[in-house]
C-alpha positions in Angstrom: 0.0 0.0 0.0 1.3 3.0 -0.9 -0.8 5.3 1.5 -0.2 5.1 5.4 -3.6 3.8 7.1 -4.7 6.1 9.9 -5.4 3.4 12.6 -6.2 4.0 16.4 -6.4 1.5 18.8 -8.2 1.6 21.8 -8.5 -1.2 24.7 -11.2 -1.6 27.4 -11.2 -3.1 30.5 -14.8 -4.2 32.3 -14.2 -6.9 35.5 -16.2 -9.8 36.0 -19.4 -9.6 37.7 -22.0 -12.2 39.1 -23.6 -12.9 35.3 -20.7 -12.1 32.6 -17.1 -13.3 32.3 -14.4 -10.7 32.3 -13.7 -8.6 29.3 -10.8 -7.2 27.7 -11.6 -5.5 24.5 -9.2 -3.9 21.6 -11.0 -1.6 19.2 -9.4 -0.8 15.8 -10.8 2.2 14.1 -9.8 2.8 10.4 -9.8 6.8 10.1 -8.6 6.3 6.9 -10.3 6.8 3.2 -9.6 3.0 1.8 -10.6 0.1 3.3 -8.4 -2.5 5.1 -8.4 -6.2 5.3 -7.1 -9.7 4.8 -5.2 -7.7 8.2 -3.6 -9.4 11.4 -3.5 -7.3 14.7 -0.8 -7.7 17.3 -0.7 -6.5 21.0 1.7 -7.0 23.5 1.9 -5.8 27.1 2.3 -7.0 30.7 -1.6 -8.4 29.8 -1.2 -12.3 28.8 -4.2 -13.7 27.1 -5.1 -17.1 28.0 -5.0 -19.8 25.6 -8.0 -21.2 26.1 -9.6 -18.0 26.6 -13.1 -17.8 24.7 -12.8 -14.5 21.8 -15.3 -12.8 20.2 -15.0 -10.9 17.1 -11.7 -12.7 16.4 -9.2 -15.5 16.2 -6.3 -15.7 18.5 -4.1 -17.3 15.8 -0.4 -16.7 17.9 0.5 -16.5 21.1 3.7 -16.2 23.0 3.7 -14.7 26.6 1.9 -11.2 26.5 2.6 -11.4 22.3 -0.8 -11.9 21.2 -1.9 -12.0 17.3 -5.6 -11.9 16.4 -7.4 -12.4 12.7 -10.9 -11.0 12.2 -13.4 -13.3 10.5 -12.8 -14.9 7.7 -13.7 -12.1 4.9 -13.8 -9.3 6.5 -13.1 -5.9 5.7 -12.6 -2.5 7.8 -14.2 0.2 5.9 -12.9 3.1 6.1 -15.0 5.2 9.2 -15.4 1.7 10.2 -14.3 0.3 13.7 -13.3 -3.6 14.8 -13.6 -5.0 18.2 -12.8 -8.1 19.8 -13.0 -8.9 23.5 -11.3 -11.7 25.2 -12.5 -13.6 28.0 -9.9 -15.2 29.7 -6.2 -13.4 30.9 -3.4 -15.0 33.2 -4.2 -12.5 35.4 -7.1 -9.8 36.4 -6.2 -6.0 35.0 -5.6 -4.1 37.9 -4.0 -0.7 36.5 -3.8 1.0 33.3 -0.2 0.2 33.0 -1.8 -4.1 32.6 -3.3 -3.7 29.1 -1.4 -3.7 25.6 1.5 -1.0 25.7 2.5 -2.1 22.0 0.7 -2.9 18.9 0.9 -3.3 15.3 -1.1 -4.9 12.2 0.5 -7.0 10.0 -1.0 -6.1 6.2 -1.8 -8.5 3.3 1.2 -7.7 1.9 3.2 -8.9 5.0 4.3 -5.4 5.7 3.7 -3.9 9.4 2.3 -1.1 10.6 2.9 0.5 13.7 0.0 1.6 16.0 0.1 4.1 18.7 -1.4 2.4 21.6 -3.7 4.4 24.0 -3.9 3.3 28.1 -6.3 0.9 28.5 -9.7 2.3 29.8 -11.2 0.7 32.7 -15.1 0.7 33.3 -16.1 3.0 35.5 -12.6 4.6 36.6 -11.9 7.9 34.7 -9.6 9.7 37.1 -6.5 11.1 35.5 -3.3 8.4 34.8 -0.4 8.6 37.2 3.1 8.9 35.8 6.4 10.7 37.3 7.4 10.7 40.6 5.0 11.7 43.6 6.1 15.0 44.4 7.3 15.5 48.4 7.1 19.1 49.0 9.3 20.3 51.9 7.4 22.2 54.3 7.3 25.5 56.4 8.2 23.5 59.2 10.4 20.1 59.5 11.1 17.7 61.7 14.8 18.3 61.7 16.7 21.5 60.9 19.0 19.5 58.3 18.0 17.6 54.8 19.4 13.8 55.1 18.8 10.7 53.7 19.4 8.0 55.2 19.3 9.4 58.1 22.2 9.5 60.3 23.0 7.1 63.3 23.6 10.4 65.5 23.2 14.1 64.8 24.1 16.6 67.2 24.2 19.8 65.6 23.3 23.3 65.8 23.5 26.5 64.8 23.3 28.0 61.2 26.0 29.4 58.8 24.9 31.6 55.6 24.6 29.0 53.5 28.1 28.4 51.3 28.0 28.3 47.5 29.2 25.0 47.9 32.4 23.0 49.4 35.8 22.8 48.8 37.1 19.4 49.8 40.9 19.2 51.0 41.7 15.8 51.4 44.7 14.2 53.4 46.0 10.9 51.6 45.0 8.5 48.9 41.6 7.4 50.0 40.6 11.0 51.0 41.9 12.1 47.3 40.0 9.4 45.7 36.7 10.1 47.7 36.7 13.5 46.4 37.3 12.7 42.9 34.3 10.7 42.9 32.1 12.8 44.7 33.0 15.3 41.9 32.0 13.3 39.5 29.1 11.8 41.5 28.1 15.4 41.9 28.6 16.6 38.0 26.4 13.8 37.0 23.4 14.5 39.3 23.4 18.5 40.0 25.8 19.5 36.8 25.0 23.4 37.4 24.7 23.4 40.9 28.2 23.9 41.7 27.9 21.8 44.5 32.0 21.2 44.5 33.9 24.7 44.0 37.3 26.3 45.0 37.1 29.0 47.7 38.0 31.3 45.3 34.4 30.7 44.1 32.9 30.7 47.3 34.1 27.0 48.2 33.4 26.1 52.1 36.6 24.6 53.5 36.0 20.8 54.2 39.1 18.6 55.4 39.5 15.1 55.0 41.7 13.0 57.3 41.8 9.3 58.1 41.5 8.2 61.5 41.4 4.5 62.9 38.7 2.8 64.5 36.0 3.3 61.9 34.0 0.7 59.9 34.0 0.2 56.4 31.6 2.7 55.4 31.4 4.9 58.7 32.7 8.2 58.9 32.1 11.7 61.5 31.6 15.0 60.3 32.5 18.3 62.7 31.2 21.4 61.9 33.3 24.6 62.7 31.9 28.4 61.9 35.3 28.4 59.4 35.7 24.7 58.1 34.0 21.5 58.4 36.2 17.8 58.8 35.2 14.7 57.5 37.2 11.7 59.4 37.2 8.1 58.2 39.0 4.9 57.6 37.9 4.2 53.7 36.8 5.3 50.5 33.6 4.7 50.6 33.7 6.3 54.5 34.7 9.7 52.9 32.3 9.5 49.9 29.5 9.1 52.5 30.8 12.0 54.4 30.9 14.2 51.5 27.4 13.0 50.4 26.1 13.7 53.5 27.1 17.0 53.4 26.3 17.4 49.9 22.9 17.1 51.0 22.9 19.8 53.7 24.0 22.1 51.6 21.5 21.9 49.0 18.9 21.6 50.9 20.1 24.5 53.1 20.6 26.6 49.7 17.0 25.2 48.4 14.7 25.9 51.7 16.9 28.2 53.5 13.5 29.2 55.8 13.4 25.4 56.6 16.6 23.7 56.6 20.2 25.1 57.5 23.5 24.7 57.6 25.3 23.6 60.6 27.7 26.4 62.4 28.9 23.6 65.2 28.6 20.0 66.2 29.0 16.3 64.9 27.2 13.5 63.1 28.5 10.3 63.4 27.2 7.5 61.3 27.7 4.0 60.0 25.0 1.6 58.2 22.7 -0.8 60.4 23.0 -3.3 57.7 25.7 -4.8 55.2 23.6 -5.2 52.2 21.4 -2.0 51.5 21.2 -3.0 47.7 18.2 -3.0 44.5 17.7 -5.3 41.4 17.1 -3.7 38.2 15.9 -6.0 35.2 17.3 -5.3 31.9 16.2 -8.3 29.9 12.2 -7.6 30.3 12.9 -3.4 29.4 16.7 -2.4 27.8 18.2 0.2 29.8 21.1 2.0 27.8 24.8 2.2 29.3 24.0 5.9 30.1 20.8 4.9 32.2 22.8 2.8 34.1 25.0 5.1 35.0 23.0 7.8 35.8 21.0 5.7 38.2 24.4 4.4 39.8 24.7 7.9 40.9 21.1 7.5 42.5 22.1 4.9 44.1 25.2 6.5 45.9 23.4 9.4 46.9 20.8 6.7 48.5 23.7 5.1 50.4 22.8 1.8 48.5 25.8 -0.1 47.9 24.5 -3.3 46.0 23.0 -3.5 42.5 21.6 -6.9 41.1 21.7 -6.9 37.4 19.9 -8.7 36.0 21.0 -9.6 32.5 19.2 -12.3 31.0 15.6 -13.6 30.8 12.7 -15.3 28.6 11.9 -12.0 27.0 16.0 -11.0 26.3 20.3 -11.8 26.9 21.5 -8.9 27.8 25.5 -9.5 28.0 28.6 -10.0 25.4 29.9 -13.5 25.6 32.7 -13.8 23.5 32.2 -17.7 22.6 28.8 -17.4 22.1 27.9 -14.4 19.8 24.5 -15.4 19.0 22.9 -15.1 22.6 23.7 -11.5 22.0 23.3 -11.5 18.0 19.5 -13.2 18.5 18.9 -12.8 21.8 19.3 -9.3 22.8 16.4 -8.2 20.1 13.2 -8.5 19.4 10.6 -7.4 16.6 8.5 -8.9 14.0 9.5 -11.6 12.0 12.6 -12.4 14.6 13.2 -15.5 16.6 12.0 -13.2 19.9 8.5 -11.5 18.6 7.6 -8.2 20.4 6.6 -8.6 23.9 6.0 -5.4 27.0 5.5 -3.1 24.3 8.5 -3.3 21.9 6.9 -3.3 19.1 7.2 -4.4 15.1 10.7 -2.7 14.5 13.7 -4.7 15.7 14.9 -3.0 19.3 16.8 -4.3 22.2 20.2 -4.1 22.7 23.2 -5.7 25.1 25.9 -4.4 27.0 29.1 -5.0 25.3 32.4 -6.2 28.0 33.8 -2.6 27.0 30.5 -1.2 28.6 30.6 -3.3 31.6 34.0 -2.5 32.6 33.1 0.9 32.8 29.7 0.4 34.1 31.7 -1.8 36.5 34.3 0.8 37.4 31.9 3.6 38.5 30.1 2.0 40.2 33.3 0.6 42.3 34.0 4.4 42.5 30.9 5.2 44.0 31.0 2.6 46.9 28.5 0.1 44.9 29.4 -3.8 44.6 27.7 -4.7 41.1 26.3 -8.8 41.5 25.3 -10.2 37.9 22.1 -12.3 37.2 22.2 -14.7 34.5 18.7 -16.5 35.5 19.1 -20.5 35.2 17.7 -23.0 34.6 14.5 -21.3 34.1 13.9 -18.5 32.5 15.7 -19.3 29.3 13.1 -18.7 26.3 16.0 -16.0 24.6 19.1 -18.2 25.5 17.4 -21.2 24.0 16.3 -19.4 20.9 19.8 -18.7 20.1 21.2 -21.8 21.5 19.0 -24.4 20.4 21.5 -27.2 20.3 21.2 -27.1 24.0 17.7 -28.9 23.9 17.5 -32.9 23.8 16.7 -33.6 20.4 14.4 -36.2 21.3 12.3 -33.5 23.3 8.3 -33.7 22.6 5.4 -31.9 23.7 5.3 -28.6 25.7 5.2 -27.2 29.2 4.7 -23.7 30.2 5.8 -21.0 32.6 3.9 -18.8 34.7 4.8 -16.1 31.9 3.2 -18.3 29.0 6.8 -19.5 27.5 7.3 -23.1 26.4 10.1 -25.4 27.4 12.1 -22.3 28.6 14.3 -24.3 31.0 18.3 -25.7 30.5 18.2 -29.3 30.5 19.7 -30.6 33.8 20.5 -34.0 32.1 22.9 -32.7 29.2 26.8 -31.9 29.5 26.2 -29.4 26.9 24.4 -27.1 29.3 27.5 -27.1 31.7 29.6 -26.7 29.3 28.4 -23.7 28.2 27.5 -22.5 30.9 30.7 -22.4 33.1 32.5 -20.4 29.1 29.8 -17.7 30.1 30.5 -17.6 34.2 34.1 -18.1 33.1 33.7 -14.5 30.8 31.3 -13.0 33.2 34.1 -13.5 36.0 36.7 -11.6 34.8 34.0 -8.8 34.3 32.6 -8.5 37.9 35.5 -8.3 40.6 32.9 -8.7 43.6 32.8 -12.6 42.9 29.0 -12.9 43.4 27.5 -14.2 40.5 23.4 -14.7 40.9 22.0 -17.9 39.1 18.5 -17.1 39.2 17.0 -20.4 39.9 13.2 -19.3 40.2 10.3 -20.1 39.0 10.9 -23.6 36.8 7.8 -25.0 36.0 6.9 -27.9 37.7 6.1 -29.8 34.3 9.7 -28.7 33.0 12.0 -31.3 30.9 8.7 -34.4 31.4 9.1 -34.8 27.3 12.9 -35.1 27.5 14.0 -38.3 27.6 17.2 -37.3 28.7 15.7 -35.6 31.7 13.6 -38.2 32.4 16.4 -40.7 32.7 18.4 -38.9 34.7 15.4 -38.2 36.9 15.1 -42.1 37.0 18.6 -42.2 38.3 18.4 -39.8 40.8 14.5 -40.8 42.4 13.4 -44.3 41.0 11.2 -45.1 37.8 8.3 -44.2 39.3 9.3 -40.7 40.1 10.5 -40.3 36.5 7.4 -41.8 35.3 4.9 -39.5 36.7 6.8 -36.7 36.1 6.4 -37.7 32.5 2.7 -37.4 32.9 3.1 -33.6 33.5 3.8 -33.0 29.7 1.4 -30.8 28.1 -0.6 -30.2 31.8 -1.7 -26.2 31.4 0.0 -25.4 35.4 1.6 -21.8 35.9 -1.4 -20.0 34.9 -1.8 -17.7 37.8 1.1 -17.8 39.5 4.4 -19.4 39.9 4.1 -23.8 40.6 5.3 -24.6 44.2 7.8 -27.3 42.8 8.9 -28.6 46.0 9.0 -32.6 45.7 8.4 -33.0 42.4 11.1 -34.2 39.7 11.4 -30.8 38.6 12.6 -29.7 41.9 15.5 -32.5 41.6 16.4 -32.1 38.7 17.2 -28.3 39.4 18.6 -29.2 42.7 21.4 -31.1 40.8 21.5 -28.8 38.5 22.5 -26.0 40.9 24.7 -28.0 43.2 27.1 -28.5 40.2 26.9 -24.9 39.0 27.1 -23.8 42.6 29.9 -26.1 42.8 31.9 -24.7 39.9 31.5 -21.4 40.8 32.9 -21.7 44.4 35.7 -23.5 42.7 36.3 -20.2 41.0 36.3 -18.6 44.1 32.8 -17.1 43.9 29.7 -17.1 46.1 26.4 -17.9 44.6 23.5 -16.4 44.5 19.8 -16.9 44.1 16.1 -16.6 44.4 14.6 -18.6 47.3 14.1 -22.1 45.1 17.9 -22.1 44.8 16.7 -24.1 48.4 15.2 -26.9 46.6 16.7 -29.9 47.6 18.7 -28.2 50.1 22.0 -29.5 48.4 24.0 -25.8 47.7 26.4 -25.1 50.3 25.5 -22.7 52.6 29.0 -21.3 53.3 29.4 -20.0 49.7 25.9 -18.9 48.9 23.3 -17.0 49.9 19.5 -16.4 49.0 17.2 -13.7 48.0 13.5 -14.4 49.4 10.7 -13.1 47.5 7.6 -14.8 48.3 7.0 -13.4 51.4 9.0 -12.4 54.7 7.3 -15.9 56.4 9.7 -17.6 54.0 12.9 -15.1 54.3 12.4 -16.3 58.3 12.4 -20.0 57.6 15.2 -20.1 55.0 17.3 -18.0 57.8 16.3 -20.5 60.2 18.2 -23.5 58.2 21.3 -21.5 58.0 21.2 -19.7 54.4 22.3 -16.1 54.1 19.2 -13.9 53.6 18.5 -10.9 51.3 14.8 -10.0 52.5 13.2 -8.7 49.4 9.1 -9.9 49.7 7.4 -9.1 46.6 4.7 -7.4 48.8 6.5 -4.7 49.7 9.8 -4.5 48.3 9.3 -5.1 44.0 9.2 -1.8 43.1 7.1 -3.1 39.8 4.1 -3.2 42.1 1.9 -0.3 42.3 1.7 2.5 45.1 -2.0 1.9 45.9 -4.8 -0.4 44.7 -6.3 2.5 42.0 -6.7 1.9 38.6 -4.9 5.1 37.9 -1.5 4.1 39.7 0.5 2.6 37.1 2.7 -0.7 38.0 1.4 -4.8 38.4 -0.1 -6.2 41.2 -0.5 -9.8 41.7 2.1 -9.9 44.9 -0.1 -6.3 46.3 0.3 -3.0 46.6 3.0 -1.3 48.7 3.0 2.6 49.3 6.1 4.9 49.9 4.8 4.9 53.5 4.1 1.2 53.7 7.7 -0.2 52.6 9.1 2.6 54.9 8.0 1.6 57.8 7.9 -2.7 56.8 10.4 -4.3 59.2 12.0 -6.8 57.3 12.5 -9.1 60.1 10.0 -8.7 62.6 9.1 -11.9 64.7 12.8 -13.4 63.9 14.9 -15.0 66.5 18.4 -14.0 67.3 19.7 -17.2 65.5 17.9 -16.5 62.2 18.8 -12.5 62.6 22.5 -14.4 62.5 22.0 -15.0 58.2 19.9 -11.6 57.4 22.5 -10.3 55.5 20.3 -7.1 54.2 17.6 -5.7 52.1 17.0 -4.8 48.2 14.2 -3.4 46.3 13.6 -5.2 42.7 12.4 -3.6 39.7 10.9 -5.6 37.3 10.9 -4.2 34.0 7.4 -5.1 32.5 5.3 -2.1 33.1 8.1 0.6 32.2 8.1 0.7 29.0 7.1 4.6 29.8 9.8 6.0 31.6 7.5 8.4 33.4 5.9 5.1 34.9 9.6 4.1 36.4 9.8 7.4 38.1 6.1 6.7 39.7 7.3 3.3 40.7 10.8 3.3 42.0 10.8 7.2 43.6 10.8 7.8 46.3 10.5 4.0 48.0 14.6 3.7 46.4 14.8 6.3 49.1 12.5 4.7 51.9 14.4 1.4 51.1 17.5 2.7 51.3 16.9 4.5 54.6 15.9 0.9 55.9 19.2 -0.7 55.2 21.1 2.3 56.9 19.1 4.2 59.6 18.6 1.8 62.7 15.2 1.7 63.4 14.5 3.3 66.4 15.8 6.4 64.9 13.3 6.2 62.1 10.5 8.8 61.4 7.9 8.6 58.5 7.6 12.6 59.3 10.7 13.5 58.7 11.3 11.4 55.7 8.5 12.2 53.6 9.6 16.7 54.8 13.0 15.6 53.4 12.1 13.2 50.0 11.5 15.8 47.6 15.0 16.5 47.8 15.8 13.6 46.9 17.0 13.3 42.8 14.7 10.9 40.2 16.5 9.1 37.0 14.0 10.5 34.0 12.4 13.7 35.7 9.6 13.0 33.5 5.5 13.5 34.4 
């Protein structure tokens, strides 16, 4: 066609009630002066129509995940002025805010071209109040709490007094780790406030601020004492002095931006120190690409936060994420999708190819800041689950004599490494091997969640091993699993079944290799299957809920507390339709993950293995950057102010005076 089609899209939501299924319904209006058909639409978004869901108006001819692909009846045309709906009656999963419904769409033409839609928010019956995006603005008011903006907040303030606000600092720092500290909060500074001045000589106006390294601090402790002339920072570390200088970074500008609220100090001392070890957040890549600038810029978040832990998580059903040099293809087909490609488009991606990877030259750099700015970077390649996009571009990896399907709680088939072949080891330990030499902090994550509990039942291979490892009988009623619809509204409890064995040998040799190259493993909570890792080298994150973090802590594994409830920054702020974000583990406000206690009701020998907490962002709703500024600010903040303030010295008041001063990643509303 030689003539672009004016096409809009539209997409309903109505829940289900005593006397009608549920109904999710796309209209297609064709505004233009031809009429359209022998026509395909495709949607994709975090919505995932079920396969057995009844559709009217349409056939559901494709589907993969949250890809869906309709036909209208046979022979029928769109006139032009003309609209076409179909409505679906059956999802994985409720819509529960406008963020749920298709976020990408496209309709393939007779001529096998593509044509990309804009894609309006879903509507939801009866909820018109205006859509939510950007971060919740905190305004700082007339009168705070404290007389100084911090955050965390410090283990001791004792200040008083108030200086005319400097134009900024002018760090003087006494020996290598003092120099280095102030080089990177330069730079940390540049990157976040780059007109601000924040760092300036004092022939620009520069406060005097020393820097000298005294014994008897912790890692990432340091004192500050405020003079009427100078100010000294005293630490032991790095990382002691950067925290010094951020701390006082943020006095200053809040002191500068609400000078009738918040001053300046003219005399006194805070002395700090984190309450815990691992103050850290997750950020998928593999579901949403994040460029090598993103990254970067929100590694400068996080050292403003205090946070000193970032997951990254690199690889997934929906994407691979990271340069292996012996395996070019997992980058070459699994780090894109679009039409027509091995990986369709899913969360909104849409027809045109788009993705993307981090080369090694990337991650050394990405790496290196982050090591600047106090943060330990822990890799996720997610195994053996999880492994639609590594499969697609490895297929050799799959038992040849596999039949039949099984299906994740995402809707992807036979997405799991087989446990039973040598070639998955093999390959596996070349990309740790690689990924070693790229992350000095020798924690490498390994996923582990979520395998279905029908996985590998048509291998044969699988199946024999599983033979070996629980008797015939367990191998034979695992087979019975194949092509049994499970993982339809949430993830399969695989505990004692031959999944759960097969994975547990699976892990206890990777785990196994990777201590030998002198790393710890990580992983999600079902890394416990089996209970077979060693505990020394490994630890966990839990996810499901904080009942589970407890238990895990109470056989001896090493805990990161991270319940979906409260701590996956993916889920929305409150239960209206207007809040963007998912919500099938809840809701969790700003207010509500500040003041969870991660390990509330735990006793002193399970409080021994809590090593810390982390947010997660998963990636499927934020496809609109404005909708990861809603999500993640400012409960980064609230989460971050867990891991450092103790929490006696907590105070919902005076964080929520002091967020808005806080800096977002997109700024966008």
């Amino acid at each position: 066609m030689t003539e672009r089609l004016a096409l809009r899209l539209e997409s309903f939501w109505t829940p289900a009630s005593d006397n009608q299924a549920l109904a999710y319904s796309l209209k297609l209006t064709n505004a233009s002066k031809q009429a359209l058909k022998d026509f395909r639409l495709c949607i994709s978004g975090p919505a995932r129509i079920d396969p057995a869901a009844a559709v009217e108006g349409a056939t559901l001819v494709n589907r993969l995940s949250n890809h869906a692909e309709f036909a209208p009846p046979a022979g029928f045309v769109l006139e032009a002025g003309a609209a076409w709906t179909l409505t679906a009656r059956g999802l994985s999963y409720p819509l529960r805010h406008w963020t749920d419904g298709a976020t990408g769409a496209y309709v393939v033409l007779a001529d096998g071209s593509v044509q990309h839609l804009a894609v309006e928010p879903t509507k939801a019956k009866g909820d018109n109040a205006p859509l939510k995006r950007g971060a919740e603005h905190y305004p700082v008011p007339a009168v705070a709490p404290v007389t100084i903006s911090v955050i965390p907040w410090p283990r001791q303030v004792d200040v008083s007094g108030a200086l005319p606000v400097p134009a900024g600092i002018d760090p003087r720092p006494q020996g290598e780790e003092a120099k280095a500290a102030v080089v990177a909060f330069a730079e940390l500074t540049a990157r976040l406030f780059p007109v601000e001045g924040l760092v300036r000589p004092a022939a620009e106006g520069g406060f005097p601020i020393t820097l000298s390294r005294k014994d008897g601090f912790r890692p990432e402790a340091y004192a500050i004492d405020f003079a009427t002339d100078a100010a000294a920072i005293s630490a032991s570390t790095r990382t002691g002095f950067l925290y010094g200088l951020i701390t006082l970074g943020q006095i200053l500008r809040g002191a500068r931006k609400h000078p009738a609220t918040l001053v300046f100090p003219a005399q006194g001392q805070i002395n700090d120190e984190p309450s815990l070890g691992w103050r850290g957040c997750h950020l998928d890549t593999a579901r949403q690409f994040y460029a090598s600038a993103e990254i970067e810029q929100f590694l400068a978040i996080f050292a403003w936060n205090k946070l000193n832990r970032f997951h990254w998580h690199l690889s997934d059903d929906e994407a691979w994420r990271v340069e292996i040099s012996a395996y070019p293809q997992l980058t070459a087909i699994g780090a894109w999708r679009g039409h027509g490609l091995p990986i369709p488009s899913l969360l909104g991606s849409g027809p045109g190819k788009s993705g993307g990877y981090y080369t090694k030259a990337a991650i050394r750099e990405i790496v290196a800041l982050a090591g600047r700015f106090g943060i330990e970077v822990v890799p996720e390649i997610d195994v053996p689950g999880h492994c639609y996009a590594m499969l697609e571009a490895l297929p050799e990896l799959r038992d040849p004599g596999e039949h039949g399907q099984y299906f994740s709680v995402q809707g992807f088939p036979n997405n799991c490494l087989n446990p039973a072949r040598e070639e998955t080891y093999h390959v596996l330990e070349t990309i740790f091997d690689e990924m070693i030499e790229l992350f000095p902090f020798k924690a490498i994550h390994v996923g582990a969640d979520e395998v279905p509990i029908g996985a590998w039942s048509g291998s044969p291979q699988a199946l024999k091993r599983l033979a070996e490892l629980g008797g015939e009988a367990l191998a034979q009623s695992h087979a019975k699993r194949l092509g049994v619809v499970t993982n339809t509204h949430g993830a399969d409890e695989i505990d004692g079944s031959g999944a759960a064995l097969l994975q547990a040998q699976f892990l206890k040799r990777i785990q196994t290799f990777l201590a030998s190259r002198g790393c710890i493993t990580g992983g999600w909570e079902e890394a416990a299957h089996g209970n077979v890792i060693d505990k020394t080298k490994s630890y966990l994150n839990g996810w499901r809920n904080v009942e589970v973090c407890a238990a895990l802590a109470g056989e001896g594994y090493d805990i990161v507390v991270n319940p979906g409830q409260v701590y996956y920054l993916d889920m929305a702020n409150s239960q209206e339709w207007s809040e963007p974000g998912a919500a099938w583990a809840g809701w969790s406000s700003p207010e509500k993950l500040y003041g969870f206690d991660p390990v509330e009701g735990w006793s002193a020998a399970q409080k021994k293995h809590f090593l810390g907490v982390q947010c997660c962002i998963w990636s499927e709703p934020m496809t609109d950057r404005a909708v990861f500024d809603r999500l993640v600010f400012p409960r980064l903040s609230a989460l971050a102010e867990t891991g450092w303030t103790t929490p006696e010295r907590k105070s919902w008041e005076r964080f929520s005076a002091l967020a808005g001063l806080m800096p977002v990643l997109y700024g966008s509303s």
